[in-house]
ZAMARGU-4260 file (C-alpha; in steps of 0.2 Angstrom, whole numbers, plus 5000, padded with zeros to 4 digits):
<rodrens>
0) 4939/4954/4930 | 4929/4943/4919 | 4934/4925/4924 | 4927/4919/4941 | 4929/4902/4950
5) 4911/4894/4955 | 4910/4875/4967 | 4909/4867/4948 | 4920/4878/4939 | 4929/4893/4930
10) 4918/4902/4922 | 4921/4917/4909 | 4910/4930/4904 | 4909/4950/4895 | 4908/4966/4898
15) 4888/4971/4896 | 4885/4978/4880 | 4878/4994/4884 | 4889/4998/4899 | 4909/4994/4900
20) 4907/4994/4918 | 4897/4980/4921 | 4902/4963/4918 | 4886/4950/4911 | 4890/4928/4914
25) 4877/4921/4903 | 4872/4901/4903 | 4876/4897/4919 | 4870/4878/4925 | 4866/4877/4942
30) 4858/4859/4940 | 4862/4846/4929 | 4850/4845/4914 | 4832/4839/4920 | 4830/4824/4904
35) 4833/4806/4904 | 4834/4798/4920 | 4831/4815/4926 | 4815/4818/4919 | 4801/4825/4932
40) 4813/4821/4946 | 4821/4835/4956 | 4834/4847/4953 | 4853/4837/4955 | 4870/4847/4954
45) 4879/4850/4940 | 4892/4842/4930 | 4909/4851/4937 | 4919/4854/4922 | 4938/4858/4920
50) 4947/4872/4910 | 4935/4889/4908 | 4919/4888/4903 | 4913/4901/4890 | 4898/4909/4896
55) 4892/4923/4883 | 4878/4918/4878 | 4863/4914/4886 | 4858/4896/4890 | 4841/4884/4880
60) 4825/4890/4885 | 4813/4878/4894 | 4802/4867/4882 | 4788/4878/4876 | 4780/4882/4860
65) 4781/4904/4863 | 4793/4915/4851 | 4796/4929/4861 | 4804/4946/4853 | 4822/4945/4853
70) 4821/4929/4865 | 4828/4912/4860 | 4817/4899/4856 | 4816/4880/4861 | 4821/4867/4849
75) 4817/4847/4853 | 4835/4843/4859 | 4836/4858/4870 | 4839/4850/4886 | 4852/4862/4897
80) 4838/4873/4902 | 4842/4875/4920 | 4855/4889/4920 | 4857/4907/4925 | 4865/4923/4923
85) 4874/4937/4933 | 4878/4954/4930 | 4890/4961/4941 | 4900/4979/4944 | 4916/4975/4935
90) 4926/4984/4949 | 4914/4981/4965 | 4917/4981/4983 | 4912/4966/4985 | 4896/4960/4997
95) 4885/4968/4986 | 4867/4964/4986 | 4860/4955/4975 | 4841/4951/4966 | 4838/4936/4961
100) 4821/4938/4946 | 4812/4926/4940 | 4800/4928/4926 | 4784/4927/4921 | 4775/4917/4907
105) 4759/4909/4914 | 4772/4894/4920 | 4772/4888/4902 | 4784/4903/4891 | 4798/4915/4893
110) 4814/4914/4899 | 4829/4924/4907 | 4834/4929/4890 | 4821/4940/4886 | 4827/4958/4882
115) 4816/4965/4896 | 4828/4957/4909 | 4843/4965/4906 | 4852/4967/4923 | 4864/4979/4917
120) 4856/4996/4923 | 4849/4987/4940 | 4869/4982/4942 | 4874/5001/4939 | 4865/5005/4955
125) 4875/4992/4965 | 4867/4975/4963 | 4871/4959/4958 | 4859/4953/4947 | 4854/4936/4942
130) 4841/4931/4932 | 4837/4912/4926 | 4827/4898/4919 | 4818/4884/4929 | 4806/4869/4921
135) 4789/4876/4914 | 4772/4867/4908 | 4772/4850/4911 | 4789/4849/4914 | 4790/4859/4929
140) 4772/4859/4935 | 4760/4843/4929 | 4756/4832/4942 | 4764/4815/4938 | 4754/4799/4946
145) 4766/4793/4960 | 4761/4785/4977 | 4771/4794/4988 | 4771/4813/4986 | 4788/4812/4992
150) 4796/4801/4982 | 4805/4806/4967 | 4795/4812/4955 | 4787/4830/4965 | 4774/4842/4959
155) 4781/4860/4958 | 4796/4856/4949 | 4796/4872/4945 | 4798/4879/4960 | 4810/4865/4967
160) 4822/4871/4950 | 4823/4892/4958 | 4827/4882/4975 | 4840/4877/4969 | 4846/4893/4959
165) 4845/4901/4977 | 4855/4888/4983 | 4867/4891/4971 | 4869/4909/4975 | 4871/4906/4991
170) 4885/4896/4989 | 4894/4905/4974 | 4887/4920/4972 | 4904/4929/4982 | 4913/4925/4966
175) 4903/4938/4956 | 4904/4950/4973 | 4889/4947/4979 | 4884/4944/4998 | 4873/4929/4999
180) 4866/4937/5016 | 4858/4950/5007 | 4847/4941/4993 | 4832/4950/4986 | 4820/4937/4975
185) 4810/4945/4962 | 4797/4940/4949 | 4783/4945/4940 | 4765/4938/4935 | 4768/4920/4938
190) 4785/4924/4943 | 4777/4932/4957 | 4767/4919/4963 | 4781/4907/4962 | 4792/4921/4975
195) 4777/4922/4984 | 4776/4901/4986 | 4794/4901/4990 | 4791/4915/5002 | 4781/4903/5011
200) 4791/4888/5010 | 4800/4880/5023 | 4812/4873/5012 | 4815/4889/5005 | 4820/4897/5023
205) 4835/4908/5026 | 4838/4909/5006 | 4834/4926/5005 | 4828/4941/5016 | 4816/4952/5004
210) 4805/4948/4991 | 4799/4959/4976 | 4781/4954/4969 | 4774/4961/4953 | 4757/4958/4948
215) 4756/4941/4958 | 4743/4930/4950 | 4730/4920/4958 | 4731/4903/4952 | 4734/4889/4963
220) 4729/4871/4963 | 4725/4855/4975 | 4735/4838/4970 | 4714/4833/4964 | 4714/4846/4953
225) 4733/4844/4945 | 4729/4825/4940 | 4715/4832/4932 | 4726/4842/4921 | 4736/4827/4919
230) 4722/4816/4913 | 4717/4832/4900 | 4734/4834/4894 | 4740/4814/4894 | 4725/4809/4884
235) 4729/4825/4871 | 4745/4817/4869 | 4739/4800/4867 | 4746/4791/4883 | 4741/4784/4898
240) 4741/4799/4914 | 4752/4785/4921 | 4770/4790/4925 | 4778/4777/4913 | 4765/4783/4900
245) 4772/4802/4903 | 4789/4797/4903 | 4786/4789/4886 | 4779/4807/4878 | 4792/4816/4874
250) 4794/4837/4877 | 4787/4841/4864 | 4772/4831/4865 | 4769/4838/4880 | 4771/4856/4873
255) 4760/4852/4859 | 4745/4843/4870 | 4746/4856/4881 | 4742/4868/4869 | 4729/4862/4863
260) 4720/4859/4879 | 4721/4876/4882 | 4713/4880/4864 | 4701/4870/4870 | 4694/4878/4882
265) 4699/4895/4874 | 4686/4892/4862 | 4673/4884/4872 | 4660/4898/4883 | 4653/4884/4892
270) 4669/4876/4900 | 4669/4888/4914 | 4682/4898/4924 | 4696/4892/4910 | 4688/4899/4897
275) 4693/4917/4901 | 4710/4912/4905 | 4715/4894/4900 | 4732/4896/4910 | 4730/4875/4916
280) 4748/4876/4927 | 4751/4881/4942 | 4757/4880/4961 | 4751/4864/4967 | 4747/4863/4985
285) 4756/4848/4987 | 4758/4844/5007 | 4776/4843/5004 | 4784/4860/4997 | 4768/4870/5000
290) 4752/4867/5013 | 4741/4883/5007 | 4739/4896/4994 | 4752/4909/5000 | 4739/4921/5005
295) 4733/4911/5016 | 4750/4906/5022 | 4755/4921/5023 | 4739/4928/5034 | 4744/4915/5046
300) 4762/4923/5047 | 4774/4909/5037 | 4782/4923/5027 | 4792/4925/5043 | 4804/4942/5043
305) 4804/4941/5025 | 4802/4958/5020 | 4789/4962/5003 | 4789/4971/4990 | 4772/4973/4982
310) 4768/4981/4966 | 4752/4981/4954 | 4748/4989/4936 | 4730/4997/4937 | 4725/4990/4919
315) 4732/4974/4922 | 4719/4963/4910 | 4719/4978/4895 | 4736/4968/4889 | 4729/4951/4890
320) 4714/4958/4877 | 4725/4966/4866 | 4737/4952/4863 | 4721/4941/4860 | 4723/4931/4875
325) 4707/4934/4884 | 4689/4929/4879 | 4679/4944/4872 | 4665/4948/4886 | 4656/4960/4876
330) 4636/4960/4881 | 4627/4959/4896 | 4623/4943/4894 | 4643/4936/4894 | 4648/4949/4907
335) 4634/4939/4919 | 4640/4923/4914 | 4656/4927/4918 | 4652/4934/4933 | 4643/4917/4940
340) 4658/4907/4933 | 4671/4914/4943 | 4660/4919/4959 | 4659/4939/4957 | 4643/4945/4967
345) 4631/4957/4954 | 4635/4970/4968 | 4654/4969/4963 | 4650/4971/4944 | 4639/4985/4948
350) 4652/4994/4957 | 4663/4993/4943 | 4651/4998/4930 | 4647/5015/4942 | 4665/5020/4944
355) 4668/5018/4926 | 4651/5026/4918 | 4657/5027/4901 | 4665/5011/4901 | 4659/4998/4888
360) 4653/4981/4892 | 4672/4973/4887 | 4680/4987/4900 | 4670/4982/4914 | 4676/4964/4909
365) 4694/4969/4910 | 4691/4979/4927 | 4683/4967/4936 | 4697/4952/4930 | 4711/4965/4932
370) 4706/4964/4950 | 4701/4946/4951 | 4719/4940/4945 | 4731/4951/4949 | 4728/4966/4958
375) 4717/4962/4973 | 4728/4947/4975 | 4745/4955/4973 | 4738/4969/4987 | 4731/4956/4999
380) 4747/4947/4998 | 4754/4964/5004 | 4742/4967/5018 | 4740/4950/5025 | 4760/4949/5025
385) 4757/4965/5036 | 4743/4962/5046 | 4754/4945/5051 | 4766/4957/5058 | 4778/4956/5044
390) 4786/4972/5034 | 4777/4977/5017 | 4779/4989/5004 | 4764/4993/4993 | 4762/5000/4975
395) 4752/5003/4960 | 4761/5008/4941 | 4750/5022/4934 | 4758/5027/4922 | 4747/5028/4901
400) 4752/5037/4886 | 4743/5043/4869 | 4752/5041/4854 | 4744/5043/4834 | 4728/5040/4841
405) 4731/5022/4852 | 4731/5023/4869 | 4743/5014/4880 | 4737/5009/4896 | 4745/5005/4913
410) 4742/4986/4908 | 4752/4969/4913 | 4771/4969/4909 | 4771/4987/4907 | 4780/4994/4922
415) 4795/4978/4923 | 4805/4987/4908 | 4802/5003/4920 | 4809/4993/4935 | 4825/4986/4925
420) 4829/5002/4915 | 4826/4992/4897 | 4815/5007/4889 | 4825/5007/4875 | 4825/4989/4871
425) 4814/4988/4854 | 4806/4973/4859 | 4796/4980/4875 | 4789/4997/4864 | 4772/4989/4861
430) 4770/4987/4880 | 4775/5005/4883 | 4771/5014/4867 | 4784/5017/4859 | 4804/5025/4861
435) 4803/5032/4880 | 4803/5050/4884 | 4811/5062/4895 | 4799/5059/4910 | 4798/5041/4905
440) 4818/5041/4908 | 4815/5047/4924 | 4800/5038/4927 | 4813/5022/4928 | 4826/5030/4937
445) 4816/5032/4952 | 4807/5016/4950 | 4826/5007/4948 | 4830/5017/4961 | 4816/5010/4973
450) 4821/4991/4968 | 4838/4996/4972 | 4835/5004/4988 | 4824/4989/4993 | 4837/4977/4989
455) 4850/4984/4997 | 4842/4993/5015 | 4822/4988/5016 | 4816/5005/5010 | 4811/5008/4993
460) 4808/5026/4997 | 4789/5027/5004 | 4783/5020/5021 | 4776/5000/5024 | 4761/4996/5030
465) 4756/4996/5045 | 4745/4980/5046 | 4729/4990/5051 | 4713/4984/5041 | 4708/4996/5027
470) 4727/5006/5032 | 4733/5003/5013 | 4728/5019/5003 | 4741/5033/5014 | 4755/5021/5011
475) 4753/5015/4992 | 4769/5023/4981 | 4759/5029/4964 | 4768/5025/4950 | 4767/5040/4937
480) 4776/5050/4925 | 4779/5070/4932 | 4765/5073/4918 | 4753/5064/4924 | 4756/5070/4943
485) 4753/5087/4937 | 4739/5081/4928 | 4731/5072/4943 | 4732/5087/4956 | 4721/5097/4943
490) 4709/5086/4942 | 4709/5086/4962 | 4709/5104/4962 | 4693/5103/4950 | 4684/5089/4956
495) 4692/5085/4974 | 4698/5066/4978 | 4688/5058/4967 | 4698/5066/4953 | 4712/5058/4959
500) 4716/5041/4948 | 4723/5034/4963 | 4710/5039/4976 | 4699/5029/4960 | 4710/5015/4963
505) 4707/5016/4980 | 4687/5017/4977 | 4690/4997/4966 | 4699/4990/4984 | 4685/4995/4995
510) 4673/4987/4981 | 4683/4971/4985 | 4686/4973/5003 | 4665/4975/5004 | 4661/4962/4993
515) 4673/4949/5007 | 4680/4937/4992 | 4693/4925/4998 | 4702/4925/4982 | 4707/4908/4983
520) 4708/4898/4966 | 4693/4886/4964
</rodrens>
């Protein structure tokens, strides 16, 4: 069947592409189009319609200025951006799980429609999938002036836009056969961060029961610090940081000053922390939506019986330098500089620079922010949620390759085509170097495999935490290719644990765990 019948309407869609047996609805509203009176204000229902509605195609991408390979692009105009997508089993049983992914993007680019987020293989292993847009930038995360932080115009836009996708599966998703008891959210980079945040949200409660987190980023910000951004990008933009003076710059102003504000500090050493990753949105700890930075929440046990999935690349900045988005830390003198801007002790720089003797200058860098961003966050989300008493899973994504003489690293991004079983989309061989192999077919099969399992029972295949300090390293899942397994237990059998590149791993954690960071964003 390829009509279904949603609370607004009849909706059609296709059979996927690349399997007859799975059925894709594409450009799904579930909010009314966030513009006009709606501008900045909070998600509101959509428009029922009569008749069916053709939904084939994927809906408008939030206002941003990024092209993406094989993605859609925003045009001024493009104003129905709050839609989603399902895939379902053409001939399910009905109550199926489902996983709900939002993507990442630094909160300011991408979209459901990139080709990394194909949910047809996912659906072959018995899920609904449903992936989707919300508000981005300015749009969905600036702080705009307002006197009560209640009233209609909220920070974390964003985040109140996925609430209201959750709701929206809670109340349709049987349509598609999917059981809105059994709701997994997933997301990665600042998708993660954003399931973390809703993990952690009272408003979000009872909306879903799992949670998958890849390479959560640590970025989060006080209301002080949000109107700060404000007054940056406003004055960019040439308008008051005054809610009417907002209102008055259209989208694309927005898109446009944000932009440049981040060039700014891109190309400025001395502007401190944002130089090395002038990412200017974020979570905004609001005192309505969210309190804390969800480590923090989660330490003190908000995450409730929400049960995590955590997972981490080990080379997570090596992409962020390749695609030229990082500042080049190449002499002794930045990587100092660098260290004293974002608060890294000299012992912690030195402890990288022993466990990688032949690293260079540039390397040590992308170690130690691999870890300050995303890894060491995205595992003490993990542990924290565990130590709180909660139920966590833990893994890393180890898996490089060598190809005419470039190296591809286990770097951001890399492991999500793995999870969806996209290896062969064009678009996602510069993250994974190349067509796919043999091994790196089965490679995603047991990491699809895992998501599944997660989604549909708890148990991705390995055993949680068990909320002891220091208890991590026995219960992390080692994402690798058969090859490079083989590999690894000859290099233990030559050199013992330390030739082990997840007992290495293990060696950057207790670097971090000695050197007692908070990890909170400044």
């Amino acid at each position: 069947m390829d009509v279904f019948t949603t609370k607004s309407g009849t909706v059609r869609g296709r059979r996927a592409d690349r399997d007859h047996g799975i059925v894709a609805v594409r450009g799904l509203p579930y909010a009314a189009p966030p513009f006009g009176d709606l501008r900045f204000r909070e998600p509101q229902p959509p428009e029922p319609w009569d008749g069916v509605r053709d939904c084939t195609a994927f809906g408008p991408v939030a206002p941003q200025s990024a092209e993406l390979p094989g993605a859609p692009v925003w045009s001024p105009g493009d104003e129905d951006v709050l839609t989603l997508n399902i895939w379902t089993p053409a001939d399910g049983p009905g109550d199926l799980p489902v996983l709900v992914w939002i993507h990442g993007g630094a909160y300011v680019f991408g979209s459901s429609a990139q080709p990394d987020f194909d949910g047809t293989s996912l659906a072959g292993e018995g899920l609904v999938v449903v992936t989707l847009n919300s508000r981005l930038g300015f749009e969905g995360f600036g702080h705009v002036p307002c006197a009560d932080r209640r009233a209609a115009f909220p920070d974390n836009r964003g985040l109140l836009d996925q609430i209201a996708a959750l709701e929206w599966v809670r109340d349709n998703i049987a349509a598609f056969g999917g059981s809105p008891g059994r709701v997994t959210l997933a997301g990665q980079s600042s998708g993660a961060t954003a399931v973390a945040c809703l993990t952690v949200a009272d408003r979000a409660r009872g909306l879903f029961r799992r949670a998958v987190l890849h390479s959560a980023v640590n970025a989060f910000a006080s209301v002080e610090q949000a109107a700060r951004t404000t007054a940056e990008v406003a004055a960019e933009a040439g308008v008051p940081a005054t809610r009417a003076g907002l209102l008055a710059a259209p989208p694309e102003a927005l898109v446009a000053a944000t932009d440049r504000v981040c060039a700014r500090y891109a190309q400025d050493p001395a502007s401190g922390q944002r130089h090395y990753d002038p990412a200017i949105y974020g979570p905004v700890a609001d005192g309505v939506l969210l309190t804390a930075d969800p480590l923090e929440a989660l330490a003190a046990g908000a995450g409730g019986a929400v049960e995590l999935l955590v997972c981490h690349t080990t080379e997570e900045y090596w992409l962020l330098d390749a695609v030229g988005s990082s500042a080049k830390i190449t002499t002794e003198e930045q990587l100092a500089v660098f260290a004293a801007d974002v608060g890294l002790p000299a012992s912690l720089v030195e402890g990288h620079r022993e466990r990688l003797p032949d690293a260079t200058v540039l390397d040590v860098h992308l170690s130690l922010h691999s870890g300050l961003l995303f890894a060491e966050y995205s595992s003490r989300l993990a542990e924290a949620h565990a130590r709180a008493g909660g139920r966590a899973f833990l893994a890393r994504f180890d898996r490089r390759r060598d190809q005419a003489g470039r190296r591809v690293r286990a770097w951001h991004c890399a492991d999500i085509p793995f999870a969806f079983g996209n290896l062969h989309e064009e678009s996602v061989h510069f993250l994974i170097g190349g067509p796919p192999g043999e091994e790196d077919e089965e490679l995603s099969r047991r990491m699809t495999g895992a998501w599944a399992a997660f989604a549909g029972h708890g148990d991705p295949g390995w055993e949680p935490l068990d909320g002891s300090a220091g208890s991590g390293a026995a219960a992390v899942r080692v994402w690798r290719t058969a090859a490079e397994e083989s590999a690894d237990a000859v290099r233990r059998a030559a050199k013992g644990p330390a030739g082990d590149a997840s007992a290495a791993q293990n060696g950057f954690r207790d670097l971090w765990r000695t050197a007692g960071l908070p990890l909170l964003a400044p």
